[in-house]
C-alpha positions as CSV (number, residue, x, y, z in Angstrom):
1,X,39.4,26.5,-8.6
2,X,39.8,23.3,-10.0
3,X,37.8,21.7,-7.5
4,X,34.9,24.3,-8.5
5,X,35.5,23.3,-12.5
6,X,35.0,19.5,-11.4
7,X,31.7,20.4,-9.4
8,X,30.4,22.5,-12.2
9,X,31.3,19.7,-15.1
10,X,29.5,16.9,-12.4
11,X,26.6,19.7,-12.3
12,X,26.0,19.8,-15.7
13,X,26.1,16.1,-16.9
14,X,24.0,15.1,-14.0
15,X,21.0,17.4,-15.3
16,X,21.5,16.9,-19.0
17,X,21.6,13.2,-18.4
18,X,17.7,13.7,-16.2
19,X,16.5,16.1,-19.0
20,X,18.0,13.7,-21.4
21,X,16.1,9.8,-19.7
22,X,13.3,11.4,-17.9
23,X,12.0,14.5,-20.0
24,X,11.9,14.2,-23.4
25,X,10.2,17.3,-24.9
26,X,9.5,18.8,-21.9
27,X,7.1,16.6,-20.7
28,X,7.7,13.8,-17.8
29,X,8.0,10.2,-18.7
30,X,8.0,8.6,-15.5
31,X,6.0,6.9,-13.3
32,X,3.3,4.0,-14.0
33,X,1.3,6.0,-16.1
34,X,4.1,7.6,-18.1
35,X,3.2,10.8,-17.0
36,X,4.7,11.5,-14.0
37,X,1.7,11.1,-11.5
38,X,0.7,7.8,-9.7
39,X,-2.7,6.7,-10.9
40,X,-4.9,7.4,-7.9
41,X,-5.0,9.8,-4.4
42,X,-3.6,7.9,-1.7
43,X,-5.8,7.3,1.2
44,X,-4.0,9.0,3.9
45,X,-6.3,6.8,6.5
46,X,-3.7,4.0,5.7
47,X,-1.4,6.2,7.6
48,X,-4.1,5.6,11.0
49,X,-3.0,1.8,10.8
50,X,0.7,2.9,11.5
51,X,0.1,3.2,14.9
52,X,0.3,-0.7,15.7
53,X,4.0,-2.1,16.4
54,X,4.6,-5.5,14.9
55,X,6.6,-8.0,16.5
56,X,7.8,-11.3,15.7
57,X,7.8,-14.2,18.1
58,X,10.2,-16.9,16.4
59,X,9.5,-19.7,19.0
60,X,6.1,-19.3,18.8
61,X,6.0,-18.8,14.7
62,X,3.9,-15.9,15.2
63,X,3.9,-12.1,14.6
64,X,2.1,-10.1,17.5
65,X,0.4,-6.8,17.2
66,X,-0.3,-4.1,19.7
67,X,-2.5,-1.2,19.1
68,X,-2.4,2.3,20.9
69,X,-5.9,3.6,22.9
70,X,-6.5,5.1,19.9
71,X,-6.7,2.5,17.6
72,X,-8.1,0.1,19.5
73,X,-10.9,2.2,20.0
74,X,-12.0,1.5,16.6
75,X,-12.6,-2.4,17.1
76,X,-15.9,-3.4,15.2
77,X,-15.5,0.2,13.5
78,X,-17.7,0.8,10.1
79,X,-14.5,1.9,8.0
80,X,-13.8,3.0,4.1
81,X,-10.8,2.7,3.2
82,X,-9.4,2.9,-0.7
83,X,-6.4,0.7,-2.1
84,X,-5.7,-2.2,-4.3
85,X,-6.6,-5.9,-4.7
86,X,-4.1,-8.7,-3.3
87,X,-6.3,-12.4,-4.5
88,X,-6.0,-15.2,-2.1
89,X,-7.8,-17.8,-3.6
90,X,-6.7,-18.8,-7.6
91,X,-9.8,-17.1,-9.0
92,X,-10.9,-13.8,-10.7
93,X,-13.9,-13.8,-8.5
94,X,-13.8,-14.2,-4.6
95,X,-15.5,-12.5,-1.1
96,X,-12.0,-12.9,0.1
97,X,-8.8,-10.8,-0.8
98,X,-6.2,-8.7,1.0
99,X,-6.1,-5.0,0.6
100,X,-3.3,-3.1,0.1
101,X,-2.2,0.3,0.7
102,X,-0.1,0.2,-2.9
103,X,0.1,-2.3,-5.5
104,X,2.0,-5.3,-5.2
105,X,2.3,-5.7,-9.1
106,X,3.7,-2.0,-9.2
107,X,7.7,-1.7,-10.2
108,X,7.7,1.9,-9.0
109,X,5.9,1.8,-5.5
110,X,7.9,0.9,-2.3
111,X,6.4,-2.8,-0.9
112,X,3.4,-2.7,1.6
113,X,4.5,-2.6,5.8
114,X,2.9,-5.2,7.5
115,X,0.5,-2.0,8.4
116,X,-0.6,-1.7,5.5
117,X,-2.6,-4.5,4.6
118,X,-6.4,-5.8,5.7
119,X,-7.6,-8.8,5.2
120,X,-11.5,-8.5,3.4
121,X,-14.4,-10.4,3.9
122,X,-16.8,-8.9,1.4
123,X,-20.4,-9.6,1.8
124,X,-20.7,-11.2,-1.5
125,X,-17.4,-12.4,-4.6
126,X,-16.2,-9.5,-6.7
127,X,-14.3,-9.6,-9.5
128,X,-10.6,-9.5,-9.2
129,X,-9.1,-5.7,-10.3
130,X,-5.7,-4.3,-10.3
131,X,-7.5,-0.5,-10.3
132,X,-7.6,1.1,-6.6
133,X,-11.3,0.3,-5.1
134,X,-12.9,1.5,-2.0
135,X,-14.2,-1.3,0.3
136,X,-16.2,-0.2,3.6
137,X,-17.1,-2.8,6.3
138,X,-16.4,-3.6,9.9
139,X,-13.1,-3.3,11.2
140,X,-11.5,-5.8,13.5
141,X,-7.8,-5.9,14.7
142,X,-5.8,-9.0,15.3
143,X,-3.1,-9.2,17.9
144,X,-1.9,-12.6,17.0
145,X,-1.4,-14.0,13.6
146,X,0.7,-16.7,11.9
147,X,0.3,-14.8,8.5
148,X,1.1,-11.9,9.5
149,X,-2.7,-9.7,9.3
150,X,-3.1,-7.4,12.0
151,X,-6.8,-6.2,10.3
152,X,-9.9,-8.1,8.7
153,X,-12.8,-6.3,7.3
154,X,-15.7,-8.6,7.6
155,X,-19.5,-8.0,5.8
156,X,-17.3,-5.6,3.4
157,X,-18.7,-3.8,0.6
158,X,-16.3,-3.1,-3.0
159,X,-17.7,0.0,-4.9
């Protein structure tokens, strides 16, 4: 019985204290937007680029990539593919950025697998953004790398 009372107490502070810090009023106050929702759809084509397996290769100072049949196959692809601006180069304005599955300024999101990231090659500079863009160009994958980019994107368009 008294083990029952303790679980029931425990119960009922836990959800008073998340009703109390993340619902104020009834209405969510979480998340990067304050309300509860992440700012954009993910792109579930992000979960494709999963199926390589990274390696690294100490002596060598290198990471290594392999790629199932299946994604292979899409060497010198057109893709579109939606996610967020990583700059390279100290400018506002470049053809050449990584993009990233989620944002690496974002406090709530879980950090980027090595998957998760292509390397763009736009056809012309854009400006710099931190909101989610859509780039589409021609898919290449890279099974050695000393910066660890398994994907480039090269004559890419931003819309």
């Amino acid at each position: 019985m008294r083990g029952l009372c303790l679980a029931l107490g425990l119960l009922a502070l836990s959800s008073s204290a998340v009703d109390a810090q993340f619902y104020s009023g009834g209405q969510p106050k979480w998340g990067p937007n304050g309300n509860g929702l992440l700012d954009h759809e993910d792109d579930l084509r992000w979960v494709f680029f999963h199926d390589a397996k990274i390696i690294a290769d100490e002596a060598k100072g290198e990471y290594r990539a392999t790629f199932t049949p299946s994604l292979a196959k899409e060497e010198g692809a057109t893709l579109s593919i939606t996610g967020y601006m990583l700059p390279v180069e100290a400018s506002t304005r470049s053809a050449h950025f990584v993009l990233t599955r989620r944002s690496a300024g974002c406090p709530f999101c879980p950090p980027n697998e090595p998957t998760e990231a292509i390397e763009v090659f736009a056809a012309r500079p854009v400006d710099y953004t931190q909101a989610p863009v859509t780039v589409e160009g021609t898919l290449h994958l890279i099974a050695r790398s000393d910066n660890g980019l398994f994907f480039r994107m090269d004559k890419a368009k931003v819309g």
